[in-house]
Backbone as CSV, one residue per row, in Angstrom:
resi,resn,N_x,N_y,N_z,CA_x,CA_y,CA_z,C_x,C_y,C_z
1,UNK,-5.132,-11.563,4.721,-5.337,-10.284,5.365,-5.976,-9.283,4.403
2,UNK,-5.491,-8.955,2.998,-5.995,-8.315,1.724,-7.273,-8.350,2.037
3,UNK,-8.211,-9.705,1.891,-9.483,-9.582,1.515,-10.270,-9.411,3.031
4,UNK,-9.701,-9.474,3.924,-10.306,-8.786,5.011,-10.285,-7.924,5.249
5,UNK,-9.148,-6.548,5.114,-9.285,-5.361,4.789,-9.953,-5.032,3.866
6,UNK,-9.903,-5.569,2.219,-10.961,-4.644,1.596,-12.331,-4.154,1.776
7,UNK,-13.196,-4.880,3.132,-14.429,-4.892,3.549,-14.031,-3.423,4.468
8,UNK,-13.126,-3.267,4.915,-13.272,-2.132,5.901,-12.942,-0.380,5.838
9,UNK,-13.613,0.291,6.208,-13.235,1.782,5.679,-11.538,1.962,5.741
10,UNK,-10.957,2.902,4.758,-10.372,3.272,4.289,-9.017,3.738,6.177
11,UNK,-9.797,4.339,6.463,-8.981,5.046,7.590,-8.456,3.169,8.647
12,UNK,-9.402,2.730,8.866,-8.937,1.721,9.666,-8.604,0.527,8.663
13,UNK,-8.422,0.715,7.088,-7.178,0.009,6.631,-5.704,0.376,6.616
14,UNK,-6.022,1.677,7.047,-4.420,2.003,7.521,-4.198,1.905,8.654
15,UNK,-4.669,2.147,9.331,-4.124,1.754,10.732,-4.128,-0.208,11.242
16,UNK,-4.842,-1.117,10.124,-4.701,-2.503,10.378,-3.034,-2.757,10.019
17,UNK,-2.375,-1.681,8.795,-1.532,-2.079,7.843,-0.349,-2.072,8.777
18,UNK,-0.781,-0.327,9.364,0.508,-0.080,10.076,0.577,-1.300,11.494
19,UNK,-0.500,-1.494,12.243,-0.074,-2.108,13.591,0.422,-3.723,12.901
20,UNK,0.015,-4.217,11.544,0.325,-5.250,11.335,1.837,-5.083,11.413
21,UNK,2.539,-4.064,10.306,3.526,-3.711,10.190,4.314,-3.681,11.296
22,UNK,3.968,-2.572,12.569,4.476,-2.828,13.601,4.358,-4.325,14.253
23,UNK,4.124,-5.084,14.492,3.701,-6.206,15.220,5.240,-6.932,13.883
24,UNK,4.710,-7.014,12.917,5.326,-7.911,11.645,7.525,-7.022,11.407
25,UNK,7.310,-5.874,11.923,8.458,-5.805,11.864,8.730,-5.285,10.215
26,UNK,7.616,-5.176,9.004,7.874,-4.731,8.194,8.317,-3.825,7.489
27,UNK,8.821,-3.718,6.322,9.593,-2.836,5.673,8.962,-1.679,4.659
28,UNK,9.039,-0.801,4.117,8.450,-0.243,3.485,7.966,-0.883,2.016
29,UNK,8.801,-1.715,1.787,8.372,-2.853,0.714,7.250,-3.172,1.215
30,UNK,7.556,-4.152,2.195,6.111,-4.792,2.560,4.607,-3.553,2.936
31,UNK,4.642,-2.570,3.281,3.803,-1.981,3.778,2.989,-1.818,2.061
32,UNK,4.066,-1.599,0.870,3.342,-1.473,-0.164,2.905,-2.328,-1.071
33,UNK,3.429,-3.607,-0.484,2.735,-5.091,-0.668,1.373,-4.917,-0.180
34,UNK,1.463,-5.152,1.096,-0.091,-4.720,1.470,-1.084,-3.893,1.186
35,UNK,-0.466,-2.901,0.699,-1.108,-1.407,-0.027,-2.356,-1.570,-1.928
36,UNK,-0.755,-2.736,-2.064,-1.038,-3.071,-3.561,-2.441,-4.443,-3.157
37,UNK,-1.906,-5.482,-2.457,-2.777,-6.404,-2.600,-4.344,-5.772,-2.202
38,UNK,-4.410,-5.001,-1.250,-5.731,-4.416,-0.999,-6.530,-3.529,-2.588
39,UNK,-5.623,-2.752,-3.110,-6.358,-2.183,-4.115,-5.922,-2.420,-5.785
40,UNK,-5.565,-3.303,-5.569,-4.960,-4.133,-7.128,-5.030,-2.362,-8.063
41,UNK,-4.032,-1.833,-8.312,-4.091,-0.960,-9.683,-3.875,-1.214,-10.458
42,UNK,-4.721,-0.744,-11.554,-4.633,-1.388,-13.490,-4.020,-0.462,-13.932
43,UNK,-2.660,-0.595,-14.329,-2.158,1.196,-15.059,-1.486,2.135,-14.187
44,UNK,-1.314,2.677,-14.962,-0.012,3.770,-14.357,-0.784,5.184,-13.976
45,UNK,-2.140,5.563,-14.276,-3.041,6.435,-13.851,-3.391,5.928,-12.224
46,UNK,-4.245,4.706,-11.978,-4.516,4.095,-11.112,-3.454,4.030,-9.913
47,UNK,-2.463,3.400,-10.396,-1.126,3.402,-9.568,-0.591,4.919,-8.374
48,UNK,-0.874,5.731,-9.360,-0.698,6.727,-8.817,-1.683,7.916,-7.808
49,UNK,-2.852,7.056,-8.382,-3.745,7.718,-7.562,-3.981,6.502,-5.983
50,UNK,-2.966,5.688,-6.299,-3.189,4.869,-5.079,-1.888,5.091,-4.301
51,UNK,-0.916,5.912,-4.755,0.097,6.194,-3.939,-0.245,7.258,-3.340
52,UNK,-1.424,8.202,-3.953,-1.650,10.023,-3.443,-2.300,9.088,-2.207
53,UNK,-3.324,7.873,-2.018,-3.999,7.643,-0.865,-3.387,6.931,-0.129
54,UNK,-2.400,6.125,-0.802,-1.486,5.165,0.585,-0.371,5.643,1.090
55,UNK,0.352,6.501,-0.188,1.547,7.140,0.529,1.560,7.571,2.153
56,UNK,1.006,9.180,1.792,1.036,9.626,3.159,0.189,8.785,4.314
57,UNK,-0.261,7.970,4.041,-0.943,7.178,5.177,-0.133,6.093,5.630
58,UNK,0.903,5.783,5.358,1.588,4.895,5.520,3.191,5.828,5.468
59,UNK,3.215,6.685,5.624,4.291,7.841,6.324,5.518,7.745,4.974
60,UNK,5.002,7.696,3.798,5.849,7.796,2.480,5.479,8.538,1.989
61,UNK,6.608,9.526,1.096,5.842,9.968,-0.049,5.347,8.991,-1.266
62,UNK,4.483,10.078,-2.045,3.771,9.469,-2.996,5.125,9.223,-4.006
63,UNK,6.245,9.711,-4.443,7.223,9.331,-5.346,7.837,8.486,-4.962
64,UNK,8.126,7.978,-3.327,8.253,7.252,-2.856,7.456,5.949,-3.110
65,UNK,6.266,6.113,-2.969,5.739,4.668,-3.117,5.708,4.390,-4.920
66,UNK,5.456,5.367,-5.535,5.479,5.194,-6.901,6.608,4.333,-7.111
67,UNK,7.448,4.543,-6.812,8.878,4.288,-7.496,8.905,2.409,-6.628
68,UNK,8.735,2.606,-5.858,8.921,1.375,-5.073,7.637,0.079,-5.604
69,UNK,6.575,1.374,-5.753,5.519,-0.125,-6.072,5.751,-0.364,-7.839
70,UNK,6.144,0.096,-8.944,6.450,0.325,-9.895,7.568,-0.942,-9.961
71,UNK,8.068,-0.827,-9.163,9.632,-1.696,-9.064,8.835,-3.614,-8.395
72,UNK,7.748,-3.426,-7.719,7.155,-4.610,-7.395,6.333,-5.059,-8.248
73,UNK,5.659,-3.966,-8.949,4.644,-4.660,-9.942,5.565,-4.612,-11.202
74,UNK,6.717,-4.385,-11.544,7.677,-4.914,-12.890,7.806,-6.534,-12.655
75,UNK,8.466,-6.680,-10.823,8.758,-8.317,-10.815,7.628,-9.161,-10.960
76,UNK,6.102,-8.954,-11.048,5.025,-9.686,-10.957,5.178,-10.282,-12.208
């Protein structure tokens, strides 16, 4: 799913994430699984400028996803 979203604008990768989500029953984990696999961040600069764009698009805050994707990319 990742590399088929990365071909598509920004606005209708959020809305693929969320109806997947809805359809998939997913969790906010997973929504930032999907978040991460689409825009791989290098660093803790990067990271965060990908929570200012996925957070609120995916109905989290940005400390919210920080903290959560921080906690997924430690177990990698």
């Amino acid at each position: 799913m990742a590399r088929e979203l990365k071909n598509l604008p920004a606005h209708l990768q959020t809305q693929a994430i969320r109806i997947h989500a809805a359809n998939e029953g997913l969790s906010e984990v997973d929504l930032i699984k999907k978040a991460l696999e689409i825009t791989k961040p290098n660093g803790a600069d990067q990271l965060l400028n990908v929570a200012k764009f996925w957070g609120p698009r995916l109905g989290l805050s940005v400390d919210r996803f920080v903290v959560l994707a921080g906690k997924l990319l430690e177990g990698e």
